[in-house]
PDB file of N, CA, C and O in Angstrom:
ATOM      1  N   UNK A   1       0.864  -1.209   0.000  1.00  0.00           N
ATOM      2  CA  UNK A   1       0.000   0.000   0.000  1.00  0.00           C
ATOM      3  C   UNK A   1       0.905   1.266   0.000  1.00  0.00           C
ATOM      4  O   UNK A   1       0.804   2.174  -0.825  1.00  0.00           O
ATOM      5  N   UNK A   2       1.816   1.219   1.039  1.00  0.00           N
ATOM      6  CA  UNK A   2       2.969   2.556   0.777  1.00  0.00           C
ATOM      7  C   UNK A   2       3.611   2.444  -0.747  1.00  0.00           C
ATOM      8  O   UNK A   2       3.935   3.442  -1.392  1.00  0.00           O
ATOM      9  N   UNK A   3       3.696   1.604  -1.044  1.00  0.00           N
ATOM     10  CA  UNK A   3       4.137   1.356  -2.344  1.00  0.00           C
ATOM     11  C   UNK A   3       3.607   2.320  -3.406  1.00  0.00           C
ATOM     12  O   UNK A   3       4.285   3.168  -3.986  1.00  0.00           O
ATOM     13  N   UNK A   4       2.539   2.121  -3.552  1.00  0.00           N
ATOM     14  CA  UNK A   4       0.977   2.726  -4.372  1.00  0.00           C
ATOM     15  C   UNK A   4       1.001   4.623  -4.091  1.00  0.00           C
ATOM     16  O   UNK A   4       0.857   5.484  -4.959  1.00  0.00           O
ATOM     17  N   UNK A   5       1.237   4.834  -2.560  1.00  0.00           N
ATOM     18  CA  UNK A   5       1.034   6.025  -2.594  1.00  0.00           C
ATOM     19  C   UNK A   5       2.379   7.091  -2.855  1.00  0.00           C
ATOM     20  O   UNK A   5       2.346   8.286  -3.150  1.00  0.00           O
ATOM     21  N   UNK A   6       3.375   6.336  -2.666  1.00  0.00           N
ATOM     22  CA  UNK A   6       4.720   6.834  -3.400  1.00  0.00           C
ATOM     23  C   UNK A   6       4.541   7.129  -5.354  1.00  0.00           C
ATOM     24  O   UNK A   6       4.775   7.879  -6.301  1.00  0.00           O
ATOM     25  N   UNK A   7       4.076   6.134  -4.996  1.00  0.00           N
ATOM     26  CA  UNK A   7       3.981   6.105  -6.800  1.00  0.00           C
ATOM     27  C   UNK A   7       3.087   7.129  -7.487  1.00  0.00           C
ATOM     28  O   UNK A   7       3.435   7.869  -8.407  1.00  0.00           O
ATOM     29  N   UNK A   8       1.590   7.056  -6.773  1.00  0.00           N
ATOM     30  CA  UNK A   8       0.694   7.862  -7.482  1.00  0.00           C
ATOM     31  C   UNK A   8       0.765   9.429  -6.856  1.00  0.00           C
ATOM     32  O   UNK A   8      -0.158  10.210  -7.089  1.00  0.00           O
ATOM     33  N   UNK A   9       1.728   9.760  -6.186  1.00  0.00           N
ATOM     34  CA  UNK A   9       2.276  11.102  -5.629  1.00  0.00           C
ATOM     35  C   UNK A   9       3.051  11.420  -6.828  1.00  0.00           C
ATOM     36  O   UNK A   9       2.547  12.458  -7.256  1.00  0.00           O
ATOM     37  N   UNK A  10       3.853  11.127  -7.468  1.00  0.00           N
ATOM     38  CA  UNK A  10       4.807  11.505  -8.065  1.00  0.00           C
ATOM     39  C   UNK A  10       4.575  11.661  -9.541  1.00  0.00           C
ATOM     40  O   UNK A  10       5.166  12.327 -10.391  1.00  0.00           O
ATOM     41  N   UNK A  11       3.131  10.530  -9.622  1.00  0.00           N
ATOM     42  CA  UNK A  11       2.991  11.137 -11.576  1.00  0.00           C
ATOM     43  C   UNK A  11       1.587  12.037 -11.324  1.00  0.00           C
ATOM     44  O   UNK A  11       0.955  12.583 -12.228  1.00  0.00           O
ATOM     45  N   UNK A  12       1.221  12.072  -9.808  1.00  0.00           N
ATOM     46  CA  UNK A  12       0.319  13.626  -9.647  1.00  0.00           C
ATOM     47  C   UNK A  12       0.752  14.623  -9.311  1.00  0.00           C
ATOM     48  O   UNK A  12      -0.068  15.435  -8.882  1.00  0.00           O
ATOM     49  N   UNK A  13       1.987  14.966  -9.337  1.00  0.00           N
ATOM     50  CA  UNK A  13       3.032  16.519  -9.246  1.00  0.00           C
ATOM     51  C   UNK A  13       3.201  16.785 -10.562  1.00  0.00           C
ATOM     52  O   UNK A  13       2.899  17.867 -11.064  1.00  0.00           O
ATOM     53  N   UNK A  14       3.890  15.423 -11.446  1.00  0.00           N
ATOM     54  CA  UNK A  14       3.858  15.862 -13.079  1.00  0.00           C
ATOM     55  C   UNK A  14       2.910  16.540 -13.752  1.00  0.00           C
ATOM     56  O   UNK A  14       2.809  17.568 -14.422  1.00  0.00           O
ATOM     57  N   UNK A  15       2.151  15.516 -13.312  1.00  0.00           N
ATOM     58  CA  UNK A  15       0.603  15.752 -14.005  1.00  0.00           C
ATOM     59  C   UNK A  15       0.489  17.393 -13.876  1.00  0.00           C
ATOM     60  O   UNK A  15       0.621  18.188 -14.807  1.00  0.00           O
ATOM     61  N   UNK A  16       0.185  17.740 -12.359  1.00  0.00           N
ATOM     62  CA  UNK A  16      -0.099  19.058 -12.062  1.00  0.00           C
ATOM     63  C   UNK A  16       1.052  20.307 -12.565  1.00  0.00           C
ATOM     64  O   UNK A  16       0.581  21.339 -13.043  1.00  0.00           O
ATOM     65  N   UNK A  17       2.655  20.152 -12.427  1.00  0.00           N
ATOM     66  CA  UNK A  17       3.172  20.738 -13.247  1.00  0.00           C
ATOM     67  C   UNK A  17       3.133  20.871 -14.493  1.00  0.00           C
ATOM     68  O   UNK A  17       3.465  21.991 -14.882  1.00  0.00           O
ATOM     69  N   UNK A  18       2.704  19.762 -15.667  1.00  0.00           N
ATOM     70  CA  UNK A  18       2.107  20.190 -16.776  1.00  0.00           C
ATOM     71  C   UNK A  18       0.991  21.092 -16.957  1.00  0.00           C
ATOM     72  O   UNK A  18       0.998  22.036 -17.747  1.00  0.00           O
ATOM     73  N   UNK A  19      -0.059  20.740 -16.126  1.00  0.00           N
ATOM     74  CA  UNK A  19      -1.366  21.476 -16.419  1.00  0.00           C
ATOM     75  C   UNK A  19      -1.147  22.906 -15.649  1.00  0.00           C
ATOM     76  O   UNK A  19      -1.983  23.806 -15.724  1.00  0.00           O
ATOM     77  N   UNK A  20       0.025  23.012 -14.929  1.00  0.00           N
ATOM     78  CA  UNK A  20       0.507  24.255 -14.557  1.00  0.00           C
ATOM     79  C   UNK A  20       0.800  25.064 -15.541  1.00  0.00           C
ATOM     80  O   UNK A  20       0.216  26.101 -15.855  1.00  0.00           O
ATOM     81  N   UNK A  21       1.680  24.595 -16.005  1.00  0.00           N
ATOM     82  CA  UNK A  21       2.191  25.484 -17.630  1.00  0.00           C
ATOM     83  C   UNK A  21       1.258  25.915 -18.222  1.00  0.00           C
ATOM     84  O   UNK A  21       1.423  26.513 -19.285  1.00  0.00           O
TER      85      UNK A  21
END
């Protein structure tokens, strides 16, 4: 489960720095 939330933290910062731009 920590596994999962490491993971889906990190392509939801991308995510949000793209849609930042």
């Amino acid at each position: 489960m920590r596994n999962t939330g490491k993971e889906g933290i990190e392509p939801c910062r991308l995510l949000k720095q793209t849609h930042g731009n």
